[in-house]
C-alpha positions, -999 to +999 in steps of 0.1 A: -591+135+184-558+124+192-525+146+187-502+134+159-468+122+168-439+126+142-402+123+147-378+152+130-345+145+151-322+112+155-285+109+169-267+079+179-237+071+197-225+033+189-198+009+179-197+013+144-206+049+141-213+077+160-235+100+131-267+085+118-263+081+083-228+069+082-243+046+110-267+034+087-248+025+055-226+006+073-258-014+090-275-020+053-236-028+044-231-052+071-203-043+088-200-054+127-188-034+157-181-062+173-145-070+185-119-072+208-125-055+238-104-025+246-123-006+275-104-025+297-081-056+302-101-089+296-072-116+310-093-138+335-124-131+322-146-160+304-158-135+274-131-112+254-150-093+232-182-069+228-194-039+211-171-007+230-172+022+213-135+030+206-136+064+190-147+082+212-146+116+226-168+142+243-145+167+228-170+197+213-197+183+231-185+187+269-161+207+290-131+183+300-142+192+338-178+186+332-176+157+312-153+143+348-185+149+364-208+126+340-211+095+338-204+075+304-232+066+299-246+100+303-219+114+281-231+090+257-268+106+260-257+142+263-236+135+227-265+117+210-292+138+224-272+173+211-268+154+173-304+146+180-314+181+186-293+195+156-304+174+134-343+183+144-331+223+137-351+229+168-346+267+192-352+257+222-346+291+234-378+305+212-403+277+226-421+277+258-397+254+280-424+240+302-439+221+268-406+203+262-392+178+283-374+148+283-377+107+292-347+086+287-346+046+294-313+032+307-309-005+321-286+001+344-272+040+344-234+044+362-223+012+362-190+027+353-192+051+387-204+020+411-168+000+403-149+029+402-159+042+440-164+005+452-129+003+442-120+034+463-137+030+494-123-008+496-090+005+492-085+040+499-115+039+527-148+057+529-133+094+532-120+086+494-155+079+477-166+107+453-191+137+462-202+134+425-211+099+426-247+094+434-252+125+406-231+104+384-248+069+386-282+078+390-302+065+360-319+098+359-288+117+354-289+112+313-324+131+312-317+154+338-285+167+321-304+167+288-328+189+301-304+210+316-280+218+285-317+230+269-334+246+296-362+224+294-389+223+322-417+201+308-422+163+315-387+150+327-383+112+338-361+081+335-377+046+325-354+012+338-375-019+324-337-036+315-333-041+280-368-029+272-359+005+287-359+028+254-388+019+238-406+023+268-392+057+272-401+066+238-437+049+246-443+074+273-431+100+256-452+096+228-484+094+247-472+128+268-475+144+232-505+129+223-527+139+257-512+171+253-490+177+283-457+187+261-456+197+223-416+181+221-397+157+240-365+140+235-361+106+241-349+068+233-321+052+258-284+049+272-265+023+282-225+018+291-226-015+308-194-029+291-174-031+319-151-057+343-191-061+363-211-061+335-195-085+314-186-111+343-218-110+354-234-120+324-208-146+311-218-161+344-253-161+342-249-178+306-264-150+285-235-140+266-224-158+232-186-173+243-169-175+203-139-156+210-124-172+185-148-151+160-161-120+178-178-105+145-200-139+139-207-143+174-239-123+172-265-146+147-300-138+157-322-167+144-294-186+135-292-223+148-256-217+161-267-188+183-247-191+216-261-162+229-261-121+231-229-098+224-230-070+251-228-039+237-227+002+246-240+035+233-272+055+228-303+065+202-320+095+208-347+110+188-365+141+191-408+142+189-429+167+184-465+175+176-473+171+137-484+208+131-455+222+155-432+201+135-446+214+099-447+252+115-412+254+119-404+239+084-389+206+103-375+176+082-400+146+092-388+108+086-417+091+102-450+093+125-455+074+155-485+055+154-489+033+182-472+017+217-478-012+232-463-026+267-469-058+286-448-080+311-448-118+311-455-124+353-435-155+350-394-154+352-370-126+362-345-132+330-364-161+309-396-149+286-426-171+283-417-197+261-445-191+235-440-154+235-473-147+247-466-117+267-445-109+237-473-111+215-497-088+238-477-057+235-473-062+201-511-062+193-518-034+221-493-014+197-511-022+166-548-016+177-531+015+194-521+028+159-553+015+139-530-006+122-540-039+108-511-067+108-513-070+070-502-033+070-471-034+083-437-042+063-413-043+083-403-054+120-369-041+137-373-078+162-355-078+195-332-108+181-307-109+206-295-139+195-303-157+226-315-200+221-348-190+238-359-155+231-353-155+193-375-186+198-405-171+218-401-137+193-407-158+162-439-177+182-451-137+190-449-124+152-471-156+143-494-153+170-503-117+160-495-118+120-511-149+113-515-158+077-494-127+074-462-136+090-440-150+063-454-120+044-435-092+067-396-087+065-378-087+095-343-082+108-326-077+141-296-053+139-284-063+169-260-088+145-245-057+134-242-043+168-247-066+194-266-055+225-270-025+234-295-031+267-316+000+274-305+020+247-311-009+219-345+006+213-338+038+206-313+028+178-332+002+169-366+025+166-340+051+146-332+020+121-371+011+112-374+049+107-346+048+081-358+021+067-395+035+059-374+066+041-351+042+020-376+017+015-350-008+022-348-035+050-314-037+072-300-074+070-296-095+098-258-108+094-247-141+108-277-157+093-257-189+079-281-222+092-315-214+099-332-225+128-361-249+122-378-232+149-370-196+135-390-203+103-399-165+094-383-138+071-352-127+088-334-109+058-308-133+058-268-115+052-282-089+024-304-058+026-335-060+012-352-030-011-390-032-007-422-014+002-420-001+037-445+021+050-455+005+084-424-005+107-429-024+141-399-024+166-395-045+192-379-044+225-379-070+253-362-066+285-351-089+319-381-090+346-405-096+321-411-061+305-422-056+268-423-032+246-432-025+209-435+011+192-450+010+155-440+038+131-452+045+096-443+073+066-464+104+071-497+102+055 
């Protein structure tokens, strides 16, 4: 029999919050953190505006000369992963440290570090390049200082599948609880890729929605004025745990994990297939993983990134696998409300559908002012939506072709 996967911990680091349930009325009330950008100067540049996180501060979280030595998008981790681990109520120091570990997905890691000592060593020479900056940019360095600040010696890894990168995370971690190799982990994704490279690189490549004029509309999953994504920062972290370790210690539970599914489309490095088939696989895989059938589940937390062809190929996914029972399910992609959020979009994404199964309400998807003929599903259109949710679906899928989808549901 397999072990039973619950989740008793979430903290978040993003652009409209940093604690979880401020995060979350402000999601269901649909306000934006997108605007201006302020991380650094934009003059030049073909896209003003994303999701930076603006107040912000490692203050209580991170010695100023430690937090010099971590990258920000570590820093980001290390503050969502300590909320995370407060929340949860969990000692650390009373469990047995080789049964907790940690896996953390992140796109890209120290993007920040790689300009920064490019920078130096074109213009102040190789002698000038930081002795911290391999430990800073490694995409490793989020779980490994994780696991540091709690002493934890179990399972410890980094997963990089692009924008797929936390839910695979949390995929793995799941199944290292359920085959019995660590009774807690932490895990869900990082990402701090808002920056002079990140953004230029994918203004150029055509990915990223160009209405400077109107930076909080500019992210419309499913809408038929999509221009594309809205590149975004920040972190979801969750701690998992056993079900009968959890309910020993008295832990708060808002949902089990039920199943994980992963596939990759084989076909292009940045486009998915075109009918979402790929899409559709891990979706299943996740379902028949968790027992579930597609008239079970309620709600889906979509990727929606607000991209012409992957909202496109999501909607042909949810009807390949729901059938008859697509225009049944509600579903909503946050990333309107936040934009983009790369590797770490699934973790905050995964902490949403969770919310949502405790609220029985469905998250809107703002922006959603002329539906696209090809987008023909239920998107929760502006306005959240109370209803029955006690199966949620979140998907997450990511350049190079991976795929991802995690399925949660209310303890039963």
């Amino acid at each position: 029999m397999r072990r039973r996967v619950v989740v008793t911990g979430l903290g978040a680091v993003t652009s409209i919050s940093c604690q979880v349930e401020d995060l979350w009325q402000k999601v269901l009330a649909g306000q934006s953190g997108v605007h201006e950008l302020t991380v650094f100067d934009t003059q030049g540049f073909k896209v003003h505006f994303g999701g930076d996180i603006t107040d912000w501060s490692t203050d209580g979280y991170l010695p100023a000369k430690e937090a010099k030595r971590v990258d920000r998008f570590a820093q980001f981790a290390l503050v969502a992963g300590t909320d995370a681990v407060a929340n949860c109520g969990i000692d650390f120091e009373s469990e047995d440290p080789f049964r907790c570990g940690v896996i953390l997905g992140s796109g890209v890691g120290g993007l920040n570090e790689i300009e920064t000592q490019v920078g130096r060593l074109l213009t102040k020479g190789p002698d000038k390049v930081s002795a911290f900056t391999i430990p800073k940019l490694m995409v490793n360095a989020a779980s490994g200082h994780i696991s540091i600040r709690y002493g934890l010696k179990g399972p410890n890894a980094a997963v990089a599948t692009a924008c797929a990168s936390a839910t695979n995370a949390i995929g793995d971690a799941f199944k290292v609880i359920q085959h019995d190799e660590a009774d807690v982990m932490v895990t869900g994704g990082t990402e701090a890729a808002v920056t002079p490279m990140g953004i230029s690189a994918f203004a150029n490549m055509r990915a990223l929605s160009e209405r400077n004029d109107d930076p909080q509309r500019a992210s419309r999953p499913f809408d038929a004025d999509r221009d594309g994504f809205v590149l975004s920062e920040g972190a979801g972290i969750l701690v998992i745990e056993e079900l009968e370790h959890a309910q020993r210690r008295g832990a708060t539970i808002y949902g089990e994990l039920l199943g994980y599914g992963a596939s990759g489309d084989g076909g292009h490095i940045t486009q998915p297939n075109e009918d979402g088939r790929s899409a559709a696989q891990a979706m299943s895989r996740a379902l028949s993983d968790a027992e579930v059938d597609p008239a079970e589940v309620d709600y889906i937390n979509a990727h929606g990134t607000s991209t012409p062809l992957g909202d496109v190929a999501e909607t042909a996914a949810i009807k390949s696998v729901f059938g008859e029972f697509a225009s049944a399910v509600s579903i909503s992609s946050t990333k309107s409300q936040l934009g983009h959020l790369l590797g770490a979009s699934g973790g905050v994404e995964l902490i949403f559908a969770l919310l949502a199964l405790r609220d029985q309400v469905v998250p809107p998807t703002i922006n959603l002012e002329t539906p696209d003929p090809r987008c023909d599903l239920d998107y929760t259109p502006n306005t959240p939506r109370e209803r029955k949710v006690k199966v949620a679906m979140s998907n997450s899928f990511g350049f190079g072709g991976h795929n991802g989808t995690v399925v949660v549901g209310s303890l039963r």
